[in-house]
C-alpha positions in Angstrom: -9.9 14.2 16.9 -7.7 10.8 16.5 -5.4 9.4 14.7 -5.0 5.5 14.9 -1.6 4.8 14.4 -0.4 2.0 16.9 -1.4 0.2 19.7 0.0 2.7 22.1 -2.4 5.0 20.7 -4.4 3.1 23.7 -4.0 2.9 27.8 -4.4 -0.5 29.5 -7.9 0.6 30.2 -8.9 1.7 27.1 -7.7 -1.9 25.4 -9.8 -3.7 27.7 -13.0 -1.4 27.1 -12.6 -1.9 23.3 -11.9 -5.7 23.6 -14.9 -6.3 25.9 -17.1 -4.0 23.4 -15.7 -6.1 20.8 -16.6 -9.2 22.5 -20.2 -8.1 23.6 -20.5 -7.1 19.1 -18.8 -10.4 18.6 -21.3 -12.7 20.5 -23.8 -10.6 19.1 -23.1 -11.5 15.6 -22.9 -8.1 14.5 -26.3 -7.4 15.3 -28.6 -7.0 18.2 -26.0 -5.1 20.5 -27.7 -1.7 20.7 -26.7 1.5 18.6 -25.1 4.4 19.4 -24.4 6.2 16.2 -27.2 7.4 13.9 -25.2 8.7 11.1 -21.8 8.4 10.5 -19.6 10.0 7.3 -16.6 8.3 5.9 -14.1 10.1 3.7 -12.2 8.6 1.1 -11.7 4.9 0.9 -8.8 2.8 2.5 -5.8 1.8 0.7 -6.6 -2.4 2.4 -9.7 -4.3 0.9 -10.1 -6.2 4.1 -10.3 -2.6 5.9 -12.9 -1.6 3.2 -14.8 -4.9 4.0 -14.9 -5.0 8.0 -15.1 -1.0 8.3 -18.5 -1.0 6.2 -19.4 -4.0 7.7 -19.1 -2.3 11.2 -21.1 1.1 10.5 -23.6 -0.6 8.8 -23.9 -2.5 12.0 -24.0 0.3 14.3 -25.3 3.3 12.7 -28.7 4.4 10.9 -27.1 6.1 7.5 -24.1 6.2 6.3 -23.0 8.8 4.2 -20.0 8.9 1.7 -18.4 11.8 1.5 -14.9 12.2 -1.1 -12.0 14.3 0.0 -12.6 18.0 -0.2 -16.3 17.5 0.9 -15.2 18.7 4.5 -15.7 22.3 3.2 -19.0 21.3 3.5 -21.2 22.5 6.2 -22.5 18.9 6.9 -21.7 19.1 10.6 -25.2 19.1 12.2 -25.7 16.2 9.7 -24.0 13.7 11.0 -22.6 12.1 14.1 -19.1 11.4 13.8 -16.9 11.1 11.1 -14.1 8.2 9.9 -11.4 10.0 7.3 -8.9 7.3 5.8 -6.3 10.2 5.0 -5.1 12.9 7.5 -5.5 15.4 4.5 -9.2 14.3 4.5 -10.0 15.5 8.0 -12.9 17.8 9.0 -12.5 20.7 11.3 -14.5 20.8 14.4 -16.3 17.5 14.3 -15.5 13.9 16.3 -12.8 12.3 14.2 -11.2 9.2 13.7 -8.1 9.1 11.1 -6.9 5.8 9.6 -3.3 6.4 8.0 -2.6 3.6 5.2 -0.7 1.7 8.2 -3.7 1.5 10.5 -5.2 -1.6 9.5 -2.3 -3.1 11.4 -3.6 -2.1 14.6 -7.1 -3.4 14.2 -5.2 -6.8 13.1 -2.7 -7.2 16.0 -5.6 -6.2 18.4 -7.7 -8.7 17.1 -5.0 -11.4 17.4 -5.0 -10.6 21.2 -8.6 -10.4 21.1 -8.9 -14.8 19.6 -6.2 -14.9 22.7 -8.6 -13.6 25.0 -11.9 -14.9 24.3 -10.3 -18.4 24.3 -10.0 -18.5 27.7 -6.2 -17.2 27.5 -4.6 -14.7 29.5 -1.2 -12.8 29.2 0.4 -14.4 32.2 2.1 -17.3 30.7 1.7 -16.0 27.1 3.9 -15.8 24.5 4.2 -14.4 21.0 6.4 -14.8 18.1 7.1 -12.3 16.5 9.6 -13.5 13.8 6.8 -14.9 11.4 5.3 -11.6 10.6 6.2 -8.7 8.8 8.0 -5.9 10.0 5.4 -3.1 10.8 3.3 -6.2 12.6 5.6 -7.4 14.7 6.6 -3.7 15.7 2.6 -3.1 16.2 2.8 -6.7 18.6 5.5 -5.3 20.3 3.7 -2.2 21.8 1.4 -4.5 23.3 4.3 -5.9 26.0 4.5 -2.1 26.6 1.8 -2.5 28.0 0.7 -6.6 29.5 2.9 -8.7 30.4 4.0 -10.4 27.5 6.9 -12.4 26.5 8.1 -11.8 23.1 10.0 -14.2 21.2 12.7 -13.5 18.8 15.1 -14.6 16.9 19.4 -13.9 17.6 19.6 -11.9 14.7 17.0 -9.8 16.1 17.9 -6.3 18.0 16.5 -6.7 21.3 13.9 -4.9 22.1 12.6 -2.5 24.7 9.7 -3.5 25.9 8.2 -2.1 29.3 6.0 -4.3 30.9 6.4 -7.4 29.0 9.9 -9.8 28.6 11.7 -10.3 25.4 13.5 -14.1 24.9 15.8 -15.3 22.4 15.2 -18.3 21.0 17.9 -20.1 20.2 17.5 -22.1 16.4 19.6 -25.1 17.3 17.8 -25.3 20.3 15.7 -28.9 20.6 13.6 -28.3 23.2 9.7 -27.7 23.3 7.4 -27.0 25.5 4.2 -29.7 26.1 2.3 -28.3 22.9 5.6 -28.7 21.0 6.3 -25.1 20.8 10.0 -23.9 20.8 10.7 -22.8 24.2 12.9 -19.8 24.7 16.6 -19.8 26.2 16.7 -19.8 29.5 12.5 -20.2 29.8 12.1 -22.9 32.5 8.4 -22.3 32.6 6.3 -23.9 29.4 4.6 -20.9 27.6 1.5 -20.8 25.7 1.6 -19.5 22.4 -0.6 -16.7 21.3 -1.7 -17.6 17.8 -0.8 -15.2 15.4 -2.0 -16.4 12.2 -4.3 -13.8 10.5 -7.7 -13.2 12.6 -11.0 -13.7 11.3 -12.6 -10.7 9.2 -15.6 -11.3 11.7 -13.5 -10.4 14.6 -11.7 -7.6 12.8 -15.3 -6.2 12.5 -16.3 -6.6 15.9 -13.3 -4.5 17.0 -14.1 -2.1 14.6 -17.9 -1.9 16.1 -15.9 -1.7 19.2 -13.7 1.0 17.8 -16.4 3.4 16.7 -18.7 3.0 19.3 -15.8 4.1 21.8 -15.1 6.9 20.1 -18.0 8.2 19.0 -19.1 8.0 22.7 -20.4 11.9 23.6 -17.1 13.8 24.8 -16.4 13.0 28.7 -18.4 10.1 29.5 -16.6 6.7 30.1 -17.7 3.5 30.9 -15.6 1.5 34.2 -15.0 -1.9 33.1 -13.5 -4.8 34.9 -9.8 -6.2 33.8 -9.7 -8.9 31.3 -7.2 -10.5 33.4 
């Protein structure tokens, strides 16, 4: 049914339903937001222990039974049997039933959505906003990068960096030599005139990573066609 590969693998709309789900499963505590799901199957395991942790963590939180199934179990005829299915290898997925797909990579994306997500719930918005992307690894910074496809963002990089192209969002250069910071002490870009707030991008709470995966599967295991108007974040 899905494959969760990247941020883009939202709209604008869809990001702010999931991150105002998250938040409701968030202030919640993981518990007393009401169910959707009574039974969902999981195939396989994924290759990230924090994955393993806030994906259990989540299902338990929002569905009745959870059942375990191993790859090659979708020969099975389980499908009145459960509710929706999360498969942690594309090989792994069942035919003809509501599917999410987590490649190896796609712990990234609940990560960097989560980052935004602390952002957010701060009282932070994206006007204003900036992230650095040159402390994080490769496929994370790529991941952060989608989102000034899609707010705008300004992304800060280094002059070794190839510039990127970004949509919505600005990309800055900041310069090494450069002395001057912003009020907070933060590095301001070349040629930024306005101060910036910096979106923190140290590694998000396993708490929040599981109220986004609550978020996550309650989304998509909503029944086919019905979607929920929500307000813009910002």
């Amino acid at each position: 049914m899905h494959t969760l590969t990247g941020v883009r693998d939202f709209s604008r709309t869809e990001l702010e339903q999931l991150w105002l789900v998250a938040s409701g499963w968030l202030a919640a505590k993981l518990r007393g937001r009401r169910p959707m799901i009574h039974r969902i199957a999981t195939f396989g395991q994924p290759t990230e222990r924090s994955t393993a942790i806030t994906t259990q963590c989540a299902i338990d939180a929002i569905a009745t039974h959870h059942v375990a199934l191993q790859p090659g179990d979708e020969i099975l005829e389980f499908g009145e049997l459960v509710d929706f299915t999360l498969a942690f290898s594309e090989p792994s997925r069942p035919l003809g039933m509501p599917t999410l797909v987590l490649p190896p990579d796609g712990h990234l994306v609940i990560e960097t959505l989560a980052i935004a997500l602390r952002h957010l719930i701060s009282g932070g918005t994206w006007r204003g906003s900036s992230i650095d992307i040159r402390p994080l690894p490769p496929p994370q910074a790529a991941m952060v990068a989608q989102l000034a496809d899609i707010f705008p963002l300004t992304l800060l990089i280094s002059p070794d960096d190839r510039l990127l192209d970004v949509q919505v969002g600005t990309v800055r250069v900041v310069d090494e030599d450069d002395s001057r910071t912003t009020a907070l002490g933060i590095r301001q870009a070349v040629n930024t005139h306005a101060p910036h707030v910096l979106v923190n991008t140290s590694a998000p709470s396993i708490t929040l990573q599981t109220a986004l995966w609550c978020g996550l599967l309650e989304i998509a295991a909503a029944p086919s066609g019905v979607r929920r108007t929500v307000p813009p974040l910002n």
